[in-house]
Backbone as a ProteinNet text record, in pm:
[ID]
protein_1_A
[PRIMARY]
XXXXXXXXXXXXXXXXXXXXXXXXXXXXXXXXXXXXXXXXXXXXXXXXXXXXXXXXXXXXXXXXXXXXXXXXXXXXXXXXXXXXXXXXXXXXXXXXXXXXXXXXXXXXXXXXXXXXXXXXXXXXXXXXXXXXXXXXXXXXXXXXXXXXXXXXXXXXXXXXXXXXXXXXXXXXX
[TERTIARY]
965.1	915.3	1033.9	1014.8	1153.2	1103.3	1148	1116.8	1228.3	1229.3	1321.2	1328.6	1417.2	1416.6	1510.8	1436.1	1522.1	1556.8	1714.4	1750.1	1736.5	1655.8	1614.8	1492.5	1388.3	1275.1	1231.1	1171.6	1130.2	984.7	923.3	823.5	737.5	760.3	696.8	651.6	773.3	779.7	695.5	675.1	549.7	463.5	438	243.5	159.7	329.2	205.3	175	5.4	-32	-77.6	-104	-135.2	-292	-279	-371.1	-543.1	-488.5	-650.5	-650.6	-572	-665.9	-760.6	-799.2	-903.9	-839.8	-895.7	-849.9	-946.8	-919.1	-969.4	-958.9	-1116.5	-1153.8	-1070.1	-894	-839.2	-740.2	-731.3	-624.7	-727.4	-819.9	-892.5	-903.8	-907.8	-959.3	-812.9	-697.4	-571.5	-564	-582.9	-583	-659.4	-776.2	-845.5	-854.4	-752.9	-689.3	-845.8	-916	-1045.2	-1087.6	-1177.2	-1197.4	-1274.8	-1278.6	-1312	-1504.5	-1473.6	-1667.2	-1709.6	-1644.1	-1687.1	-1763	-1646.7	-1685.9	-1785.9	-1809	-1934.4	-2083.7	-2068.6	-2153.9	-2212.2	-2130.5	-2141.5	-2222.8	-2142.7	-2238	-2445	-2440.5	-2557.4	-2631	-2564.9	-2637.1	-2581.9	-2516	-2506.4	-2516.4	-2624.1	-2635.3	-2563	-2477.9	-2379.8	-2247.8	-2197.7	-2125.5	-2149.8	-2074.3	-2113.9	-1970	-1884.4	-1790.2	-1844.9	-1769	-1754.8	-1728.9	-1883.8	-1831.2	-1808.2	-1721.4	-1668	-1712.7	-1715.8	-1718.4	-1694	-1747.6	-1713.4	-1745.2	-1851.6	-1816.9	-1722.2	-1623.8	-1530	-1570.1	-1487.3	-1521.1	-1400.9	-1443	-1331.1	-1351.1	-1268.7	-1312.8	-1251.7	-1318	-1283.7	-1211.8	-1112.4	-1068.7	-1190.4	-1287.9	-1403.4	-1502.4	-1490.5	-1563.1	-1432.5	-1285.1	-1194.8	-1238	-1230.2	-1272.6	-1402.6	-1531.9	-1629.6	-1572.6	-1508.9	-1478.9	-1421.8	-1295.6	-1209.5	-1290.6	-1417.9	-1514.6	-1602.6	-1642.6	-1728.1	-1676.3	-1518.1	-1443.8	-1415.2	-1359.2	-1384.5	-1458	-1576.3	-1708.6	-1749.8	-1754.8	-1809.6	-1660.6	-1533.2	-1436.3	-1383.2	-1370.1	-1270.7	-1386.7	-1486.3	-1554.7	-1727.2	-1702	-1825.7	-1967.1	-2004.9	-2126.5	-2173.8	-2289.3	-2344.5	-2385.3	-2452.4	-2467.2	-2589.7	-2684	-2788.4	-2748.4	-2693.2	-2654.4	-2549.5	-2505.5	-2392.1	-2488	-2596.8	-2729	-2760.3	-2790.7	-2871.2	-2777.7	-2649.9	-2569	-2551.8	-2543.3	-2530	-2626.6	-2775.2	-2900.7	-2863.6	-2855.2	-2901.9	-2745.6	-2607.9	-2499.2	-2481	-2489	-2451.6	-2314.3	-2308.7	-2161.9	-2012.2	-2064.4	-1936.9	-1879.4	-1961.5	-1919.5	-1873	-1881.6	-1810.2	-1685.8	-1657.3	-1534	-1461	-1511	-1418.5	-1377.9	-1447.5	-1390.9	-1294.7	-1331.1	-1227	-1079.1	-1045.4	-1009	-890.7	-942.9	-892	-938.9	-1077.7	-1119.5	-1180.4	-1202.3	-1268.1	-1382.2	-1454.8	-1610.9	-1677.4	-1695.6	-1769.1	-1805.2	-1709.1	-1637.3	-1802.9	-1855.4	-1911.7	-2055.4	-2200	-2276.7	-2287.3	-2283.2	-2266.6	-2412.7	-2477.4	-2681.5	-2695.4	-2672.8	-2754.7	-2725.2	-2805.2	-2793.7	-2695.8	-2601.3	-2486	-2562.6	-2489.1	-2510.9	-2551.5	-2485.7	-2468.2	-2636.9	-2723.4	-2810.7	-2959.4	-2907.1	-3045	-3153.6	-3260.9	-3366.8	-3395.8	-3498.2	-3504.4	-3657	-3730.8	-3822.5	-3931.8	-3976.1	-4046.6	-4095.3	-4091	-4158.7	-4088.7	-3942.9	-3872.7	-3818.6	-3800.9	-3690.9	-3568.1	-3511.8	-3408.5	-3273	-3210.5	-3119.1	-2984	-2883.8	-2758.4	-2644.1	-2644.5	-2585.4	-2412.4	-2389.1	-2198.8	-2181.4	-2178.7	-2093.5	-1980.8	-1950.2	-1829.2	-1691.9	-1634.1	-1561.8	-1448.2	-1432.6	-1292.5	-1167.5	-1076.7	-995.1	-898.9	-844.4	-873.9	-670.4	-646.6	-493.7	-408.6	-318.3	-224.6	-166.4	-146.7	-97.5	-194.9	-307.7	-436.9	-489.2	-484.7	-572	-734.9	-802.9	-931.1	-1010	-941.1	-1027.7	-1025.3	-916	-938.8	-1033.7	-1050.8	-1077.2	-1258.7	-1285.8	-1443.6	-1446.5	-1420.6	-1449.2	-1463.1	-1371.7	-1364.8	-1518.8	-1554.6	-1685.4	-1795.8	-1801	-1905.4	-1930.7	-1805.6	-1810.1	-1915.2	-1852.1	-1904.6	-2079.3	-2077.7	-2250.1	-2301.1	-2253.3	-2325.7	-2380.7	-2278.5	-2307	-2441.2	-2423.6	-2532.1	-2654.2	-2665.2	-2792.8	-2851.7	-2740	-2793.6	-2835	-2812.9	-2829.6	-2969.8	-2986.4	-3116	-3204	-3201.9	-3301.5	-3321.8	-3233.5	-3274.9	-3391.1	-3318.9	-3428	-3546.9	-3599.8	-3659	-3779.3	-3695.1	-3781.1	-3899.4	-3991.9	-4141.9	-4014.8	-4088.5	-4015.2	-4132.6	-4076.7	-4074.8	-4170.3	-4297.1	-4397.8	-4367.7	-4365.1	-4306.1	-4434.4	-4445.1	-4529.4	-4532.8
291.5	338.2	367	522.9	571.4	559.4	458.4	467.5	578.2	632	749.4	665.6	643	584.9	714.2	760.4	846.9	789.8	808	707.8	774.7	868.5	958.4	961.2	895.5	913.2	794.4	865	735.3	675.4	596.3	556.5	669.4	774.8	881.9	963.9	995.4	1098.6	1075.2	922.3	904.6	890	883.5	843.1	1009.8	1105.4	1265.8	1265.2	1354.3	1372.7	1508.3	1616.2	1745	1760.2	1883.2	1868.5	1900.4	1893.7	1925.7	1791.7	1692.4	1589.8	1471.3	1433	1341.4	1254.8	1127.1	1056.1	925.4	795.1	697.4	651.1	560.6	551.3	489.3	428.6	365.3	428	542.9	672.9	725.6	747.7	858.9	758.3	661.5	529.1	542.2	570.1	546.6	647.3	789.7	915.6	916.3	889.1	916.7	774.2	654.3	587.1	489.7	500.8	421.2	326.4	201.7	71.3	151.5	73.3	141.1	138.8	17.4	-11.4	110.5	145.6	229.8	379.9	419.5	483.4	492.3	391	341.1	329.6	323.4	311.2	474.1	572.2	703.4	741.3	670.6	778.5	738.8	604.3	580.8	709.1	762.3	866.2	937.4	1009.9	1169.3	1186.1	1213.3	1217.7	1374.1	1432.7	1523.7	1472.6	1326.2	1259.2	1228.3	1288.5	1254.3	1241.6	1088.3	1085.2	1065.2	1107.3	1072.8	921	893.3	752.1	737.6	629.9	569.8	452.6	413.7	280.7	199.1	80.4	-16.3	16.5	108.5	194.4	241.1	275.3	300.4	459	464.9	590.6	704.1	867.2	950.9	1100.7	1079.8	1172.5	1329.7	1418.8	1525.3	1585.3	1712	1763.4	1786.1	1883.9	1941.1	1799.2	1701.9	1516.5	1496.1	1491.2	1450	1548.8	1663.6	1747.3	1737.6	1694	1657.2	1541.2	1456.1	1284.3	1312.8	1462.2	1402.1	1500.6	1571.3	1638.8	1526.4	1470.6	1387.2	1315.5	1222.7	1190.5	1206.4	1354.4	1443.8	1481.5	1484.7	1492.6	1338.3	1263.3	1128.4	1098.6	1087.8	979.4	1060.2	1211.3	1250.3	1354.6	1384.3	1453.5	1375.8	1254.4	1174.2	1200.6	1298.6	1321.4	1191.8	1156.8	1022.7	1080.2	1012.1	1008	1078	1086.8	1156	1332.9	1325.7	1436.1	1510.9	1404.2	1475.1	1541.6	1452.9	1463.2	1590.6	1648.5	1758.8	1892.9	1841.7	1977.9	1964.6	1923.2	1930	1956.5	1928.3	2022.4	2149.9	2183.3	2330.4	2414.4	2321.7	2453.3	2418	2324.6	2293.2	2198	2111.7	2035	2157.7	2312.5	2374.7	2415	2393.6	2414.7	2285.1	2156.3	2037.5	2022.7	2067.3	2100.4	2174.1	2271.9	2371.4	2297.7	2217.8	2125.9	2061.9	1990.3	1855.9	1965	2092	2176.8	2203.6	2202.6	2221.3	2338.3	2382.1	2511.1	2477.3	2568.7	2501	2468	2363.5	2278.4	2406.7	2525.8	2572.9	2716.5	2745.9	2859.8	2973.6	2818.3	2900.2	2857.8	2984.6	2951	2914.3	3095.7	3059	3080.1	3102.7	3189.7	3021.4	2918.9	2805.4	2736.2	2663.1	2594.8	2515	2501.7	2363.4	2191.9	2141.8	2063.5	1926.1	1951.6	1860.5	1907.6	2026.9	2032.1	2012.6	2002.5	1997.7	1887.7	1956.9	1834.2	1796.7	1681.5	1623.8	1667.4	1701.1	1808.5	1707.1	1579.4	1510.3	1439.5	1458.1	1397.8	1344	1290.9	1218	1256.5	1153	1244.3	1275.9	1378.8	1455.8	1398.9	1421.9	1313.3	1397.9	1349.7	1400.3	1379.7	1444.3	1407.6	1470.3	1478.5	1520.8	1483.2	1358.8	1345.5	1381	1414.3	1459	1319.3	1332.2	1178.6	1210.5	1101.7	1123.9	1033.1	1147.5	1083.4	924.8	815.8	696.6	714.5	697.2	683.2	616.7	616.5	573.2	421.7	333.9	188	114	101.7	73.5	-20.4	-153.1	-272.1	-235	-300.3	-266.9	-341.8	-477.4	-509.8	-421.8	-356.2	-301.2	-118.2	-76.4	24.8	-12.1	-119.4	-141.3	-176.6	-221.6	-254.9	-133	-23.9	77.7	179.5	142	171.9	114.5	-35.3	-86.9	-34.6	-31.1	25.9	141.3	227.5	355.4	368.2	234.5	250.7	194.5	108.5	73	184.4	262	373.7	494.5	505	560.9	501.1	352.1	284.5	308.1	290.5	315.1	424.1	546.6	723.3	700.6	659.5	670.3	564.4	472.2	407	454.8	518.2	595.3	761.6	775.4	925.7	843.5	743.2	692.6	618.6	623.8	529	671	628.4	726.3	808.6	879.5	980.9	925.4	898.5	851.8	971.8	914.2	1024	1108	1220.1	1308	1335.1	1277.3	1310.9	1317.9
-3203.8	-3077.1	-2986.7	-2928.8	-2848.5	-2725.5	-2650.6	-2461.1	-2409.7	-2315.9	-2248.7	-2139.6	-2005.7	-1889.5	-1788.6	-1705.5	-1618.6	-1505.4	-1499.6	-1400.3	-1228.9	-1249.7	-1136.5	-1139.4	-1190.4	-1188.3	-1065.5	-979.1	-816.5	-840.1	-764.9	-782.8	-705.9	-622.1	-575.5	-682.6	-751.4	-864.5	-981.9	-991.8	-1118	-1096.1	-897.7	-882.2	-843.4	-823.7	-809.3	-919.6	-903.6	-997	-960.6	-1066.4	-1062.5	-905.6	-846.3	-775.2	-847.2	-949	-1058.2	-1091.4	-1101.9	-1167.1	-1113.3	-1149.8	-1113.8	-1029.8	-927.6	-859.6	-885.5	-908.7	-852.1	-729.6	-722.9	-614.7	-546.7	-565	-495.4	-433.8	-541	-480.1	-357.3	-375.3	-236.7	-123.3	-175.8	-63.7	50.1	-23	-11.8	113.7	21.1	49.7	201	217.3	327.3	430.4	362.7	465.7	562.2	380.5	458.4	348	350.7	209.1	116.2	-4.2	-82.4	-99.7	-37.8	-14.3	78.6	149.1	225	165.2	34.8	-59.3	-121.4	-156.9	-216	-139.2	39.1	80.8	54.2	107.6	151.9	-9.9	-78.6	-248.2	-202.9	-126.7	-114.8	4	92.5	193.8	165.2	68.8	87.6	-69.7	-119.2	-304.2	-312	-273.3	-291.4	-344.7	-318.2	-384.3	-490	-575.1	-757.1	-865.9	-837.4	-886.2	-1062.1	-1123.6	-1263	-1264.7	-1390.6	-1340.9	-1549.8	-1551.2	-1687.3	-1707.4	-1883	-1916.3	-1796.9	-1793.2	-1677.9	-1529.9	-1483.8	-1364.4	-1321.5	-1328.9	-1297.1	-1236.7	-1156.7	-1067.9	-1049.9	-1095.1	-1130.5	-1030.7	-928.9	-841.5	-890.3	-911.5	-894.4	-745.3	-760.8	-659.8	-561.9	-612.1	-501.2	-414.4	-488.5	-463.5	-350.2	-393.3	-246.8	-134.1	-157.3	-21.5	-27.4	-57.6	25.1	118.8	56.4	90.3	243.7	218.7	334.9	425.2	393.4	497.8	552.9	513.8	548.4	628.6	605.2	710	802	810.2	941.4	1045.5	974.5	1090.8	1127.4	1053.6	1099.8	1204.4	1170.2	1259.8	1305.5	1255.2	1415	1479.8	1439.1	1519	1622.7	1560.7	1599	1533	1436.3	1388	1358.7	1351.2	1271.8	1141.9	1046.1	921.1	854.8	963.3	991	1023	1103.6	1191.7	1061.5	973.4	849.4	717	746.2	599.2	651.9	789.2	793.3	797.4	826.2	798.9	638.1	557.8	423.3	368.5	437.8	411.7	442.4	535.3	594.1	542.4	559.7	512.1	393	301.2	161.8	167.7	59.2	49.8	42.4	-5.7	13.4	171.4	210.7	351.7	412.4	378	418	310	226.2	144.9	193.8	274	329.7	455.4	529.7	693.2	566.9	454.2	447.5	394.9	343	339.2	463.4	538.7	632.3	762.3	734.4	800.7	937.6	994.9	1088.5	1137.5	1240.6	1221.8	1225.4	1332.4	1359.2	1285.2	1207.7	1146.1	1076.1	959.3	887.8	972.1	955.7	966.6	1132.1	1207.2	1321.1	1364.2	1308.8	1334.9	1359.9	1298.7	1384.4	1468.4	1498.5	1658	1666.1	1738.3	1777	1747.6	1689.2	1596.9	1710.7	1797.8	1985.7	2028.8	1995.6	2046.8	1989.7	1861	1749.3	1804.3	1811.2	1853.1	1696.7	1643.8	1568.2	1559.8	1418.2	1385.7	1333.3	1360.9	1327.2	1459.4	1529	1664.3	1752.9	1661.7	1761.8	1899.3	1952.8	2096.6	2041.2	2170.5	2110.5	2050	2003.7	1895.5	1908.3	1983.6	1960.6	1875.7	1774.6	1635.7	1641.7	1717.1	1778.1	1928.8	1930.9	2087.5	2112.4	2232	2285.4	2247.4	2171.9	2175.6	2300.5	2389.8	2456.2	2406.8	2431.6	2356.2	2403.6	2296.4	2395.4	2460.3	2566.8	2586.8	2524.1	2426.8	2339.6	2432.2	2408.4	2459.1	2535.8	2508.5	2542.1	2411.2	2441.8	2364.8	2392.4	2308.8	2211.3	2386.5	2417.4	2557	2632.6	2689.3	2818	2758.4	2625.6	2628.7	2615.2	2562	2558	2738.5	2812.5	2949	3012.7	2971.5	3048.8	2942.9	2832	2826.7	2863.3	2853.5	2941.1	3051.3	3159.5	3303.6	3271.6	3198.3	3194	3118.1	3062.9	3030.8	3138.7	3232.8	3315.6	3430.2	3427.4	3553	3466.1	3382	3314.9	3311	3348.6	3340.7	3502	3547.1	3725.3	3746.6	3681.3	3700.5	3619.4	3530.5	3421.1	3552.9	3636.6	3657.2	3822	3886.9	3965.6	3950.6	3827.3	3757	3751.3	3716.5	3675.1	3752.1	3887	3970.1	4069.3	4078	4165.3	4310.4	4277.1	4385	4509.9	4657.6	4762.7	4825.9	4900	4921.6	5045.1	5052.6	5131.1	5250.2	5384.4	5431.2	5572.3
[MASK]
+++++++++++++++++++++++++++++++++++++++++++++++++++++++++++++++++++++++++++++++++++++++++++++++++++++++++++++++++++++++++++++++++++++++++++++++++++++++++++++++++++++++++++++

């Protein structure tokens, strides 16, 4: 048995791998810089996720499976969609059009005939359901306390606006 050892070979240089080949779930986990359970939750709500799975479960992501992955990422954490609001664009535009966001294209690009995704009412009775909030962005050197206080503040003033709408309009006479 002949081993070869290149004394230039880095630990970078032996973990690329071709952009066609498959990825485990610990490389994409890596890749999209999120747990791997997490992975696993998403195969449960979006049955568009369909890794190759192997002996042992083992899980074998195809290239077109990472760009759903890092689409799905995209709209849920940097664009705020919820999971709901992600199920019905993958109804109505298809998983190639969330391959193309994780891609790199842009949210609004394809599939401009339908309605803004911020305005969709919900087609089963419910009240209206805003499935893209505006996220603001949070100021860089800012701890996790002072940025939830400065949202509390800010839900509280929304409760006072909602219970003034709310209260009998004063009889005019």
């Amino acid at each position: 048995m002949n081993l070869e050892f290149h004394a230039g070979d880095t630990e970078a240089e032996l973990d690329t791998k071709s952009p066609d080949a498959f990825r485990t779930i610990s490389e994409v986990a890596e890749d999209l810089d999120i747990p791997q359970h997490v992975l696993r939750f998403w195969e449960t709500r979006f049955s568009q996720i369909k890794p190759l799975k192997r002996g042992g479960g083992r899980r074998y992501y195809r290239p077109d499976d990472v760009a759903l992955l890092k689409g799905i990422r995209r709209l849920l954490y940097g664009e705020g969609y919820t999971i709901k609001g992600l199920q019905r664009i993958l109804k109505e535009q298809g998983p190639r059009h969330v391959q193309a966001i994780g891609r790199g294209a842009p949210i609004g690009a394809a599939n401009t005939a339908s309605p803004s995704p911020a305005m969709t009412e919900a087609t089963d009775g419910e009240a209206q359901e805003w499935v893209q909030p505006r996220p603001q962005p949070v100021p860089e050197g800012l701890d996790d306390i002072t940025v939830l206080s400065a949202v509390m503040s800010e839900l509280g003033e929304c409760r006072r606006i909602l219970e003034r709408a709310l209260q009998p309009a004063p009889d005019a006479a």
